[in-house]
Each structure stands twice: as C-alpha cells, then as structure tokens.
N, C-alpha and C positions, 0 to 999 in steps of 0.2 A: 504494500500500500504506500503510496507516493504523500510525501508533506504536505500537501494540499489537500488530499483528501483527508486526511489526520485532521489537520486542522477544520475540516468542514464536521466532519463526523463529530469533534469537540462541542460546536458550536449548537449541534443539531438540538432544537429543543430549549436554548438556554437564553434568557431575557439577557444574555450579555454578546449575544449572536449582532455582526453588522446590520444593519440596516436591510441593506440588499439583499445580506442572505435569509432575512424573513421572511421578504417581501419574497423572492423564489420559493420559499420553503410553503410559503401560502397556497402561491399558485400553484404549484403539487400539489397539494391537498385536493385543492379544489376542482383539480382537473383527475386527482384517481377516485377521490370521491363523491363526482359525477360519476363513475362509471359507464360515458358512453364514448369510449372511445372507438374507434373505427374494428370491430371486429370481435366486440366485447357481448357476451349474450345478453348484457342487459341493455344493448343500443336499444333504444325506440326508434319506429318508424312510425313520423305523425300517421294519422289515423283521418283520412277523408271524407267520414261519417262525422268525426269531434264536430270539424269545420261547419259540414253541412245541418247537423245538429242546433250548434249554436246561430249559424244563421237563422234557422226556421224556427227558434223559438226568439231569436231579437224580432222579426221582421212578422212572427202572430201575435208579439205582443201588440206591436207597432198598428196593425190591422184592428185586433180588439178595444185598443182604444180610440179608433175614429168612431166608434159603435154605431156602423153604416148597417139600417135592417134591409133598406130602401136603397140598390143597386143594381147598372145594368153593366154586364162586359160583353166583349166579343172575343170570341173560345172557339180555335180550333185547331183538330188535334192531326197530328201524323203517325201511321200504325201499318202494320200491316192487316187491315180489317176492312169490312165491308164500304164503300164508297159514299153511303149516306152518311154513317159514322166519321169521316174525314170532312164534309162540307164546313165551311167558318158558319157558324149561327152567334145570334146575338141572342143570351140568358140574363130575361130579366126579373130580380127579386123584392118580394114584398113583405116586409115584415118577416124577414128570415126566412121565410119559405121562396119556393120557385113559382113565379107568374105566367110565366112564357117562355119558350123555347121555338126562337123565328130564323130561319133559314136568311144568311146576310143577302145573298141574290133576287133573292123573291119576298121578304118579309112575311113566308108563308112558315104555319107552323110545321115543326119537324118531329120523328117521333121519341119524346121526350126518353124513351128507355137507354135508347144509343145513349145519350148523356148524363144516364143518374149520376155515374159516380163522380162527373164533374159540373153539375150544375151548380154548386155556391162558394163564393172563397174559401170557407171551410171545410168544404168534401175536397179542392185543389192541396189543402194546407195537410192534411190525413191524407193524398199521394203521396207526399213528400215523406209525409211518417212513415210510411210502411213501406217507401225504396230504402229508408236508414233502418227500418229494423228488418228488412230480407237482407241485409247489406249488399242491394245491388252493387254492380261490378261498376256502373258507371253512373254517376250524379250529377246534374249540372244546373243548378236553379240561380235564374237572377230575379232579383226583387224591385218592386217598384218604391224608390228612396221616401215619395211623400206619404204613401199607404200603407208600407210593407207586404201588400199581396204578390205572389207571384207571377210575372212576365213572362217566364218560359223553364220551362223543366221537360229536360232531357234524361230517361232514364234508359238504361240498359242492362237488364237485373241478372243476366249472364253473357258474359262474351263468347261463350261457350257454342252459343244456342241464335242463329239466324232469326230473323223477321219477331222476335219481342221487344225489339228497342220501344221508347213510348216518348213522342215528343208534342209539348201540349201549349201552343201560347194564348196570352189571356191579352189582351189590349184597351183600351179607347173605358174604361172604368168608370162610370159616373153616375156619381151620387145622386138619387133621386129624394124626391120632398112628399 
C-alpha cells in the first residue's frame, strides 16, 4: 500500500479529514448508496404507466373541477372495427347523462351503442384507466391545458397482436348553459 493511500485510509471517517477528502468521501456515499448504478439489480427503469398515471389523475382533477354536466364534443375514433363505428359524431350531454349522438356529416342521429363506452368525458377518462391497469404496451394521451379532458389517446394494449391498437380524438368541447 502506497503513502497516499495510508494517509487517505487515516483520514477515512475522521472530522480531522481535508476538506476535499469529505466532500469525495460524501459523494461515495451517495453515489453506492443510491445503488443505481449502470448494471446494478437494483437500477430502476422509470415506469411509463407512473407518468401516464399521474397525468390522468392531475388532468381528472382538473376536468372535475370545471363541474361541466352541460357539454358537447366531437369524438372520433380509429380501430380496426366496423365503418359506422369510425364516423366523427358530435356527443352531446345533459346533466351528466348522454342527449344525443349526431353523425358530424349529416347531423343525423347515429346508433348510440357503437359509442357507449365513449360517450362522456368520464367513460374517455376510465379508457385511460384500464390501458394503465392492463398495462398496455403502448400509451399516448395528451390533454386539453384549460379543461384537462382528453385530446387524443393512442393505445396499443399489445405489440404483440395486429389490428387492436385504439386511437380516439375528442375536439371542439363546449360548454353548454
């Protein structure tokens, strides 16, 4: 063992140690006491669901507190599914319930089943839920900054598996009296 290291090993621990050699001695610490070093079994890999999690609960609060019963959007979805089920229709609600469901081309009604599971912001906000608790393969939601409802939600619940992706935008949201 080489003088230097005598003298470091001396020092290791002792409130009469350099300055310097705390200040390294710290940042050890703190860097095997993290243990995420490159290789280490306890690295974390963020977690894609944490993220999409936290968004869909900042951005339902965000929605819950406009306390809109009274709204109409324009919702339409891409799938691999039947051809009336992809038309854009405009869904509008009254008092928390669904009023109508009108074809955007024709303002003719459409048949409301194709779209239970998405006709009110909160049946949109319960997709989101249940791609983060199947832990789809692929999540992609962005939100509307002054409502917090969802804009567009891109899932893909296995990569695995052709034609179930599910892509769904909501637009043009306005509050009715």
């Amino acid at each position: 063992m080489g003088k230097r290291q005598k003298t470091v090993n001396h020092y290791l621990g002792s409130p009469n140690a350099p300055q310097a050699l705390t200040a390294l001695e710290n940042k050890i610490d703190t860097v095997v006491n993290s243990q995420r070093w490159v290789g280490s079994k306890n690295e974390q890999t963020p977690n894609p669901n944490d993220a999409n999690s936290t968004q869909l609960k900042v951005n339902r609060q965000l929605w819950n507190q406009q306390r809109l019963n009274n709204y109409r959007f324009t919702f339409s979805r891409s799938c691999f599914c039947v051809p009336k089920a992809t038309q854009p229709v405009v869904i509008t609600v009254r008092n928390g319930q669904v009023a109508s469901i009108k074809a955007v081309n024709n303002n003719e009604p459409v048949d409301a089943e194709l779209f239970q599971q998405y006709n009110s912001i909160p049946k949109l906000f319960g997709i989101i839920d249940d791609a983060i608790a199947k832990k789809a393969s692929g999540l992609n939601v962005k939100y509307d900054p002054q409502f917090g409802y969802p804009t567009q939600i891109n899932i893909d619940y296995n990569q695995q598996i052709a034609d179930e992706e599910l892509y769904l935008t909501i637009s043009n949201l306005e509050p009715l009296r």
